[in-house]
N, C-alpha and C positions, 0 to 999 in steps of 0.2 A: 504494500500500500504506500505511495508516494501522492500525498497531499499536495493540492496547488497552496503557498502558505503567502498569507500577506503580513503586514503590521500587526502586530499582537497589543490589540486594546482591551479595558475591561470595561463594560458597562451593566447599571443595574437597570433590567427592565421590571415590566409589570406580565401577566400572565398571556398576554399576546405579542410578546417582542418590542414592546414600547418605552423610550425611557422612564423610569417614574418619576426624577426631577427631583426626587429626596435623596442623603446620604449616601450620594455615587460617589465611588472610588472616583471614575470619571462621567462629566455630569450629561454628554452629550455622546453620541453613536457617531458609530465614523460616518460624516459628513457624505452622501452618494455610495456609499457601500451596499451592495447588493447581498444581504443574508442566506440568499438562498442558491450563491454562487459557491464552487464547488470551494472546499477548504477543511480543516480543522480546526475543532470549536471545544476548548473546554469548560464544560459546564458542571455549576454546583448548585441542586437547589436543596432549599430546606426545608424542612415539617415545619406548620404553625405553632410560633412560640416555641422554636426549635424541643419541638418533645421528644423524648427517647422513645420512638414507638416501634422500631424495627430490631431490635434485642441490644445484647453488652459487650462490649467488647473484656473478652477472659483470655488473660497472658499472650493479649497481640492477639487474639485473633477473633473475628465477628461471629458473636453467638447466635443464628436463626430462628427466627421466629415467623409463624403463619403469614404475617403484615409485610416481612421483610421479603419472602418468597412472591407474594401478591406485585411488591414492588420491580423483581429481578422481572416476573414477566412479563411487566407491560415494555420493561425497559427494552427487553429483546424484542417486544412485539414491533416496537419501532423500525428495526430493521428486516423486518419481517414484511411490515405493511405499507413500507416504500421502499420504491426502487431505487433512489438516489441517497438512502440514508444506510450504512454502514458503522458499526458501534465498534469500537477500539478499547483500548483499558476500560475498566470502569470497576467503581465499589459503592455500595452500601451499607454505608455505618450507622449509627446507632439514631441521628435526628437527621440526616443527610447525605445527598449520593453525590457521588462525584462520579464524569464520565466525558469522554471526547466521542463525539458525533464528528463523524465525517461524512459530505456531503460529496459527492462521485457522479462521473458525467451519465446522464443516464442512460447510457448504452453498453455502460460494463457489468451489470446486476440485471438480474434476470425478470421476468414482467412481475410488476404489484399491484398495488393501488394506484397505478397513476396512470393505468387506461380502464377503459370502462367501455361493454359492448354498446355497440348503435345497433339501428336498423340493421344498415347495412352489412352488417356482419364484419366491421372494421373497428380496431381498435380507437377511441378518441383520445387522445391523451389530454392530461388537464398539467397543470401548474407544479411546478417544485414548490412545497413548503418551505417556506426560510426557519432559521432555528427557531426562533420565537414563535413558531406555529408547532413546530416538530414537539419543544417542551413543554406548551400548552396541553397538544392530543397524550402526550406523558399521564401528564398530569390528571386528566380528564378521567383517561380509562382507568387510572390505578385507585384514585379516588373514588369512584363507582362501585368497581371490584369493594375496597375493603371496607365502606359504606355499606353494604351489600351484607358482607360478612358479619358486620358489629351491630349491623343493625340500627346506623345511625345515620341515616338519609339526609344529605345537605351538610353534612357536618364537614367541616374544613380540615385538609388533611394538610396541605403544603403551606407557604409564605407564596402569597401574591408574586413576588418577583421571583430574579434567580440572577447569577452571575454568569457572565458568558466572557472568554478572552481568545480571540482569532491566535490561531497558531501561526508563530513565521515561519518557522524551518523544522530541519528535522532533529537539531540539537535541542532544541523549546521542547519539540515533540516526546521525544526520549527522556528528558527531565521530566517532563509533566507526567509520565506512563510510569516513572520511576516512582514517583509523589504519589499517584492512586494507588499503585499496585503496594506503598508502606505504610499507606494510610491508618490503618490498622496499629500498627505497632508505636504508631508517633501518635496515639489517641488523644494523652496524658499532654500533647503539645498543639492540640487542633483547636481553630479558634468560635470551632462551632460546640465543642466541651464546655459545659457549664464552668468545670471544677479545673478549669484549663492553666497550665504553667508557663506559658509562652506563646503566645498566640501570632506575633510577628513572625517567630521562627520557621513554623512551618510553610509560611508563606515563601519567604527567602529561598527554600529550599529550592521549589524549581522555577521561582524567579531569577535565579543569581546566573 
């Protein structure tokens, strides 16, 4: 997999890809960027009120639970249910998932959701999702799902927003793959841990 990579920005949107204008790291999206042109995207969203709903993590490693499982499938369903969306590292920890979405030209992934029969017995093709649609329908289906299961219809599973940062290269890339894939074991250092010891730090990590 070799990513087309641009400028590595981070912006906080709202649950459709839009900036939300509050507490951005940076306050505005890159100027004419096209979100749904092919790239690497890493993305983090979190549970509402960051809650621990998806298990513990015990000696480094992510303990499973029903909610957590609910989440891994919609996650893969993504790449499932489009053609131009491919999923790369990713984890889910205990209030939050980290994951790089890579968006791919759509002639190398085989047919999904993005034809649809006609009449005429020919496929229609419809539109690329940009990330901020891709995290939304995320969101959408796993929330349902585990609403479904708790028995708690309309109940808020995620934060409105989520953080997204465009991948430049492949050294970015390979930091960042390093960063989810130890996520885990740097728990005690993550800045989405209540009971957190360093919260800068882990950021560093595959920013440096």
């Amino acid at each position: 997999m070799r990513p087309i990579f641009e400028n590595m920005e981070q912006v906080k949107h709202d649950l459709y890809g839009q900036p939300t204008g509050r507490n951005n790291r940076r306050s505005i999206r890159l100027k004419g960027y096209d979100y749904a042109q092919q790239g690497a995207y890493f993305i983090t969203i979190c549970t509402q009120n960051r809650a621990r709903l998806f298990g513990e993590i015990v000696d480094g490693q992510m303990r499973l639970n029903e909610w957590n499982r609910i989440v891994a499938e919609s996650w893969q369903w993504l790449a499932e249910q489009y053609e131009h969306v491919e999923l790369d590292e990713w984890v889910i920890m205990p209030n939050h998932l980290h994951g790089i979405i890579v968006i791919v030209d759509d002639g190398r992934r085989r047919g999904g959701s993005q034809t649809a029969p006609t009449g005429h017995g020919r496929p229609m093709p419809t539109t690329r999702k940009p990330i901020g649609r891709l995290v939304g329908a995320f969101k959408m289906v796993s929330t349902k799902r585990m609403n479904e299961m708790r028995g708690t219809p309309g109940a808020a599973v995620w934060q409105r927003n989520y953080y997204e940062h465009i991948i430049r290269n492949e050294e970015s890339l390979n930091r960042i793959r390093q960063y989810i894939a130890k996520n885990p074991l740097r728990w005690h250092l993550d800045r989405e841990n209540p009971i957190t010891e360093g919260a800068t730090t882990q950021e560093k990590i595959w920013r440096a």
